[in-house]
C-alpha positions in Angstrom: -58.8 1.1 102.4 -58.5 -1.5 99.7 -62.3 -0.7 98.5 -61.3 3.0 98.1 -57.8 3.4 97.0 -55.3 1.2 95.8 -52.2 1.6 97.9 -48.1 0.8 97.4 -45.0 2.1 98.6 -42.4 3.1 96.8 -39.2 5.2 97.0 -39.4 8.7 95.6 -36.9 11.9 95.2 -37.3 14.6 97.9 -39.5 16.8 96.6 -41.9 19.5 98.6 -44.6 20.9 96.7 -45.6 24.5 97.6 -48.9 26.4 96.8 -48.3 30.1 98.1 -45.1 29.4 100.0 -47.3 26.5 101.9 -45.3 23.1 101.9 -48.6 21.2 99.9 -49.8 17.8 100.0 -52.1 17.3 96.4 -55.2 14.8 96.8 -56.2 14.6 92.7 -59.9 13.2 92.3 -62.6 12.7 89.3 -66.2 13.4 89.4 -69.0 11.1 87.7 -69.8 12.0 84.3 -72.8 14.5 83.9 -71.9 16.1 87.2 -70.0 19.1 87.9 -66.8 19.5 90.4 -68.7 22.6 91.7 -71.9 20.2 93.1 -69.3 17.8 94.2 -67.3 19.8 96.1 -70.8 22.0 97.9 -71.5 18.6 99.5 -68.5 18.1 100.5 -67.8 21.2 101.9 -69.8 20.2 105.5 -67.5 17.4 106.0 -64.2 19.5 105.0 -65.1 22.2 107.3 -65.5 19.5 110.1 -62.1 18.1 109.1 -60.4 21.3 109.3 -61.9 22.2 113.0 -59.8 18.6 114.3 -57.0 19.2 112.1 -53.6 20.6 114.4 -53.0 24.3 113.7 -50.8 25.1 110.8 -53.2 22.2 109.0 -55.9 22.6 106.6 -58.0 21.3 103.6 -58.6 23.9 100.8 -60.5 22.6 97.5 -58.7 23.6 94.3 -58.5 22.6 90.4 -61.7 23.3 88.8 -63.1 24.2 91.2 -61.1 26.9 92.6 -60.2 28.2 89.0 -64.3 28.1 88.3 -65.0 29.8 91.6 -61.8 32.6 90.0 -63.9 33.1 86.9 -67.7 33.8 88.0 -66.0 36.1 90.7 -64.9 38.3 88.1 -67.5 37.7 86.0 -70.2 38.9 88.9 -67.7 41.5 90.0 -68.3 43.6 86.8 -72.7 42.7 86.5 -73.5 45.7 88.8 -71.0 47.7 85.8 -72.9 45.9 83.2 -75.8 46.8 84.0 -75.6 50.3 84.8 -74.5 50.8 81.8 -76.9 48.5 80.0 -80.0 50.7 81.4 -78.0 53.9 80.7 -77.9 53.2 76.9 -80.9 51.9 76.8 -82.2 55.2 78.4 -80.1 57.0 75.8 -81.4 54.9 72.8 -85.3 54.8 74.1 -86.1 58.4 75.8 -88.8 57.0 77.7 -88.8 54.9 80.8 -91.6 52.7 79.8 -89.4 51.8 76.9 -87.2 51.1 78.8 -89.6 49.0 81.1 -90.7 47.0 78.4 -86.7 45.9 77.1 -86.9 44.5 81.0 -89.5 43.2 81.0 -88.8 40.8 78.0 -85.3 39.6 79.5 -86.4 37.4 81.7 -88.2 35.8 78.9 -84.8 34.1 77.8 -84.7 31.7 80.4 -87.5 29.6 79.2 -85.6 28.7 76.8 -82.2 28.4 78.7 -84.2 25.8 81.1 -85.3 24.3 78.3 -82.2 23.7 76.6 -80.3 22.7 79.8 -83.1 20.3 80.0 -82.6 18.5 77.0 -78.9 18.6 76.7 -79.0 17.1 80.3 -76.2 20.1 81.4 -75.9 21.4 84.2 -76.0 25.2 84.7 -72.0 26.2 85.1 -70.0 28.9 84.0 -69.8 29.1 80.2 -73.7 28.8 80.8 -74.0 31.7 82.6 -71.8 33.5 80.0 -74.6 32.2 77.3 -77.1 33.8 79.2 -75.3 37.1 79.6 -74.7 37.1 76.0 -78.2 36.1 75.0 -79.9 39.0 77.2 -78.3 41.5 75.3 -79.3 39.7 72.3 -82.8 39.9 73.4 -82.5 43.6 74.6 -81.1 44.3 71.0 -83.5 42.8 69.8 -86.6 44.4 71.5 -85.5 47.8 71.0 -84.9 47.3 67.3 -88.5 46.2 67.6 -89.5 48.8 69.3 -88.4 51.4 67.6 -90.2 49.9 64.5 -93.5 49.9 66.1 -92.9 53.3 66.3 -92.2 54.6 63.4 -95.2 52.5 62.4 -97.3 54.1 64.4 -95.9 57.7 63.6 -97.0 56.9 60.0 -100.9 56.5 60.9 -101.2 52.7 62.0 -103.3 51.7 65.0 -101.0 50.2 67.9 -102.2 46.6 67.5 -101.4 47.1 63.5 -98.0 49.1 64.1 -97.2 45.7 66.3 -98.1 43.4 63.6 -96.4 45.1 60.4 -93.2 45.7 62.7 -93.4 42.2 63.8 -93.4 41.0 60.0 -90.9 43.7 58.6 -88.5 42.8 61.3 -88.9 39.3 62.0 -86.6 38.1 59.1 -83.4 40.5 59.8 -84.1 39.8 63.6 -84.0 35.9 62.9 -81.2 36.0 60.7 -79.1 37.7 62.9 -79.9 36.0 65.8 -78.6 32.7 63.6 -75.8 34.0 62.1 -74.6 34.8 66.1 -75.6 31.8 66.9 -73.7 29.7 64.8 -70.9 32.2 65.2 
């Protein structure tokens, strides 16, 4: 036990901990740097559940800190997507008129995570929560985006251009208030 743990015994006041009316006993625990609590506690989770089959009745091992209050947030984080996006394709129905519009916002979503990758990569993150918030918040940046662009081809092409010229001069009349926007969020 010595290579794991250091031990002693001392004298200490009488005091039960409870979590939800449960007398509690608290095992506290760090993780490496760079990894996350979530990881740690997946591989763990085999040899928990194993523990908990021998343990008496009345017994049990339940994870908790981080990575019970992480587990909290992206539940109600994914409880309100199937909301979110309802509601996303319902204005962008509204704003576009068309379904092919609409097709082509979709389409270009997935497009973010070339970069989200990317940047993972480099910082040497891993993807957890306030990740996953980023990427939430950086698809409706791009679905902004893409519709203001859209709309500009457009009106290009209402006033006489060819498609592939109605992409271009949209592309170089929006570019700059698409960019700075995008920054000013950014560094928001």
């Amino acid at each position: 036990m010595s290579q794991l743990a250091s031990l002693s015994f001392e004298q200490e006041t009488p005091l039960i901990w409870r979590r939800d009316r449960v007398p509690t006993l608290t095992v506290r625990a760090d993780v490496a740097p760079g990894v996350l609590p979530e990881s740690v506690a997946t591989r763990l989770e085999p040899g928990i559940e194993e523990l908990n089959a021998r343990l008496p009745p009345g017994y049990r091992v339940v994870p908790g800190g981080t990575v019970e209050e992480s587990a909290k947030s992206q539940a109600s984080v994914f409880a309100v997507v199937p909301v979110m996006i309802l509601l996303m394709l319902s204005f962008l129905m509204i704003q576009l008129h068309s379904f092919s519009r609409m097709g082509l916002v979709i389409a270009v979503l997935p497009m973010c995570m070339i970069g989200v990758v990317g940047g993972l990569l480099l910082a040497g993150k891993p993807l957890g929560f306030v990740a996953i918030l980023g990427i939430l918040a950086l698809l409706g940046m791009i679905a902004r985006n893409a519709v203001l662009l859209i709309e500009q081809i457009d009106f290009e092409r209402k006033a006489g251009l060819k498609p592939w010229d109605a992409v271009i001069t949209a592309t170089l009349s929006r570019f700059r208030p698409i960019f700075l926007t995008a920054i000013s969020t950014v560094l928001a």
